[in-house]
N, C-alpha and C positions, 0 to 999 in steps of 0.2 A: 473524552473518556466517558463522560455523563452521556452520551447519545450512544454508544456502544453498550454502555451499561443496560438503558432501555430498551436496546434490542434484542440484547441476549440472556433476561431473565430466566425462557424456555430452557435453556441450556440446563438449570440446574439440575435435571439429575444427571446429570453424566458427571462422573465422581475430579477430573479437573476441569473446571472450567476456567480457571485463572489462567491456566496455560493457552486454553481455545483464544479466550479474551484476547490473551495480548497481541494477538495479531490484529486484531482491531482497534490497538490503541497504537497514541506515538510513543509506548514504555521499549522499545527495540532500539538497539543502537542509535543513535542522531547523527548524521554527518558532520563532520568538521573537517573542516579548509584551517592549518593556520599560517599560510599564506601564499599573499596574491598572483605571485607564480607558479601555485599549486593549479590554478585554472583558467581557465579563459578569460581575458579582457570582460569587464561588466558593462553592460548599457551605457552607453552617455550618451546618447543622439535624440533629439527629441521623438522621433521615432521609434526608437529603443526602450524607452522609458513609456511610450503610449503604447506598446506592442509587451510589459511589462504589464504597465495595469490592467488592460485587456484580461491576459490571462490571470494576473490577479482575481479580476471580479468573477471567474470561469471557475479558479477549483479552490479559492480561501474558503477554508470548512468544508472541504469534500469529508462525505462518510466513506468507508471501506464497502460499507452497502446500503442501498437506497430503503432497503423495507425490511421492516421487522418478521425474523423467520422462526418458525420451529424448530428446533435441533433434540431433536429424536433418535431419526433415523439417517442412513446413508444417501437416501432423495434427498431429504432436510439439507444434509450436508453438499448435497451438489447443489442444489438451488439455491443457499449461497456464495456457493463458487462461480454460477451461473450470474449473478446482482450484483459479485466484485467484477466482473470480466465488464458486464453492461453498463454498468454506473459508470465505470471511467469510460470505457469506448464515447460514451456519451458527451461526457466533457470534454474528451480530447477531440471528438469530432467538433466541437463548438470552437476548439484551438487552431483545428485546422483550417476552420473556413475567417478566420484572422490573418491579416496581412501581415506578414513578416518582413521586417527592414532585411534589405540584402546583407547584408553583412554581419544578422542574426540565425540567416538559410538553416546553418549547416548545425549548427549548434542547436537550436530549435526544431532539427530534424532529431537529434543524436538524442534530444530529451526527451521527443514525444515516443520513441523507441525505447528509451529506457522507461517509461510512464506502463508502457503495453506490456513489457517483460514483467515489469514489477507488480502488476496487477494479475496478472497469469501465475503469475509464481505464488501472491498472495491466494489466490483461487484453488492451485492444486494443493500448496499446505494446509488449507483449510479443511480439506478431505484428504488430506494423510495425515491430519491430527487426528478428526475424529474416527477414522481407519484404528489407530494406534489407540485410540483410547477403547474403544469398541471391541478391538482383538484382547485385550487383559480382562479373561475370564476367573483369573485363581489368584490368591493371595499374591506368590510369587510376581505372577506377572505384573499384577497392579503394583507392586513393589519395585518394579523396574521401571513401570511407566513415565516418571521425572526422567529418567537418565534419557530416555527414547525418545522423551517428546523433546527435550530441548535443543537436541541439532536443528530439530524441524520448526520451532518458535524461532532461531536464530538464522533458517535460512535466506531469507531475505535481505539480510545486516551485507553484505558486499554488495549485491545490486543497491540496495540504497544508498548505500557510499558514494556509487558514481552518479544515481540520481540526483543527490544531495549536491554533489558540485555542479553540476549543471543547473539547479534550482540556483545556487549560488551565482552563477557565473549570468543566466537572465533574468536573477532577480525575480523568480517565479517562486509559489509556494507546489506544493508535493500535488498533481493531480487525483494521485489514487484514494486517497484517504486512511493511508495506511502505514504516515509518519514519515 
């Protein structure tokens, strides 16, 4: 939260920025498992467990985005859609070029799939937030603006659901950086 915070100082005039924020933080839904035949079998192989910390040390403290941007304008707003899409490709290709125990294949495929949805998703919500905040030129509108923006702060909460079991099930943390 504090390294999001330093990012998105710029932000302030745009009248919510609490709402932009929180796609940048982990305040969004959190996955939970409450129990183990909610998911896939977890690592036990020594292999498993080194093919865990691997990607451990790969995306523990991923940001949602690598560099501190402007948010002004709608360029502002794609060019951090542009540094959440890159920042993970980045480390998922570092996860890629990691050997995976056979018998973690499919499951580590299913994740690094849900890693790319979830980072593309975080990407276009971030320019249909500032879309949405940007079109409320009248009292009214900006009056509606909570109600507008928070399907789209909340859209992300089902794909991370299944990300989050998967994180669970190889004992990996979240690559994108976006909780």
């Amino acid at each position: 939260m504090e390294a999001a915070a330093r990012t998105i100082p710029p932000m302030g005039a745009l009248p919510i920025v609490g709402v932009a924020a929180a796609l940048a933080t982990t305040a969004l839904v959190a996955p939970t498992v409450s129990a183990s035949r909610d998911r896939p079998e977890a690592p036990r192989s020594s292999s498993a467990v080194q093919y865990s910390r691997a990607v451990t040390h790969i995306c523990a403290g991923a940001l949602l985005f690598d560099h501190a941007h402007h948010m002004g304008t709608r360029a502002d707003a794609l060019a951090v859609a542009r540094d959440i899409r890159s920042s993970t490709a980045r480390r998922l290709a570092r996860v890629n070029a990691l050997t995976v125990p056979a018998r973690l294949q499919r499951i580590s495929r299913r994740w690094i799939s849900s890693q790319r949805r979830l980072a593309a998703l975080f990407a276009r919500t971030w320019v249909r937030i500032y879309d949405t905040i940007a079109a409320a030129r009248t009292p009214v509108q900006r009056a509606r603006l909570a109600g507008r923006l928070e399907p789209l702060v909340h859209a992300p909460d089902r794909l991370k659901l299944v990300a989050g079991r998967l994180e669970l099930a190889l004992r990996v943390p979240d690559c994108t950086g976006g909780g």
